[in-house]
N, C-alpha and C positions, 0 to 999 in steps of 0.2 A: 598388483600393478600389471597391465597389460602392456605385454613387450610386444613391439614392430620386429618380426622373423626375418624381411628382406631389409631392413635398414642395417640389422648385425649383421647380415649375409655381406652387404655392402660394405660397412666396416671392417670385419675381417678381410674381405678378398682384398681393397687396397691396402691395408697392415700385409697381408702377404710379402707385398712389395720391399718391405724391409729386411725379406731373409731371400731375396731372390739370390739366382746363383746361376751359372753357367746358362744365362738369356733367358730360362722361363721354370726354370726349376725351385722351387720354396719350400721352407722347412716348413712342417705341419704341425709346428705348436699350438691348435688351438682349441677352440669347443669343437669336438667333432661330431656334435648336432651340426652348427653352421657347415663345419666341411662334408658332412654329407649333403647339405642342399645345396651348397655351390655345387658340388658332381653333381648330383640330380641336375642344376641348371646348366649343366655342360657348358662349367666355366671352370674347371680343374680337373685332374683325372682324378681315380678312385682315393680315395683316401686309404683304407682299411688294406693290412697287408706290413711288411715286418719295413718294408722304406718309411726314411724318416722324414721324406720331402715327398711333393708332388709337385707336379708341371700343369701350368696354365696351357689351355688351349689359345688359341688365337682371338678368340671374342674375350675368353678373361684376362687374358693381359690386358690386351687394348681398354679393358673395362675398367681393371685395377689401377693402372693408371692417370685413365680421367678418372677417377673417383677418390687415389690418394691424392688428386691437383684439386680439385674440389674441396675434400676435406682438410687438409691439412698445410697447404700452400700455404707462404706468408705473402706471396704475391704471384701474381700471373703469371712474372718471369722467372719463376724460382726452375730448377736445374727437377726432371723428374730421376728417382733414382733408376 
């Protein structure tokens, strides 16, 4: 099966959104293939290192959250977290 690399990139980074914390901080439970290419995309800091969260930059928030309202919304007007 051929897997789309920036479509999990894309699913991960708005799931981030679910462990956000102090405005842009997220816990880093996840494939840390993908969170190394969101850093590469200079849409979260480094991953790697004994923290157990990272912080979204300014383009990955704004990104992660049109993208969990995209994916996951039950409508337009839902509340983003």
């Amino acid at each position: 099966m051929d897997i789309d690399d920036n479509r999990i990139d894309d699913a991960v980074l708005a799931l981030l959104l679910l462990g956000l914390d102090d405005g842009r901080r997220a816990w880093k439970s996840f494939d840390w293939d993908a969170l190394d290419r969101l850093h590469a995309k200079g849409l979260i800091s480094d991953p790697v290192g004994k923290a157990k969260s990272v912080m979204f930059t300014d383009e990955g928030l704004e990104r992660a959250r049109s993208l969990f309202r995209e994916m996951f919304a039950s409508s337009p007007a839902s509340s983003e977290p």
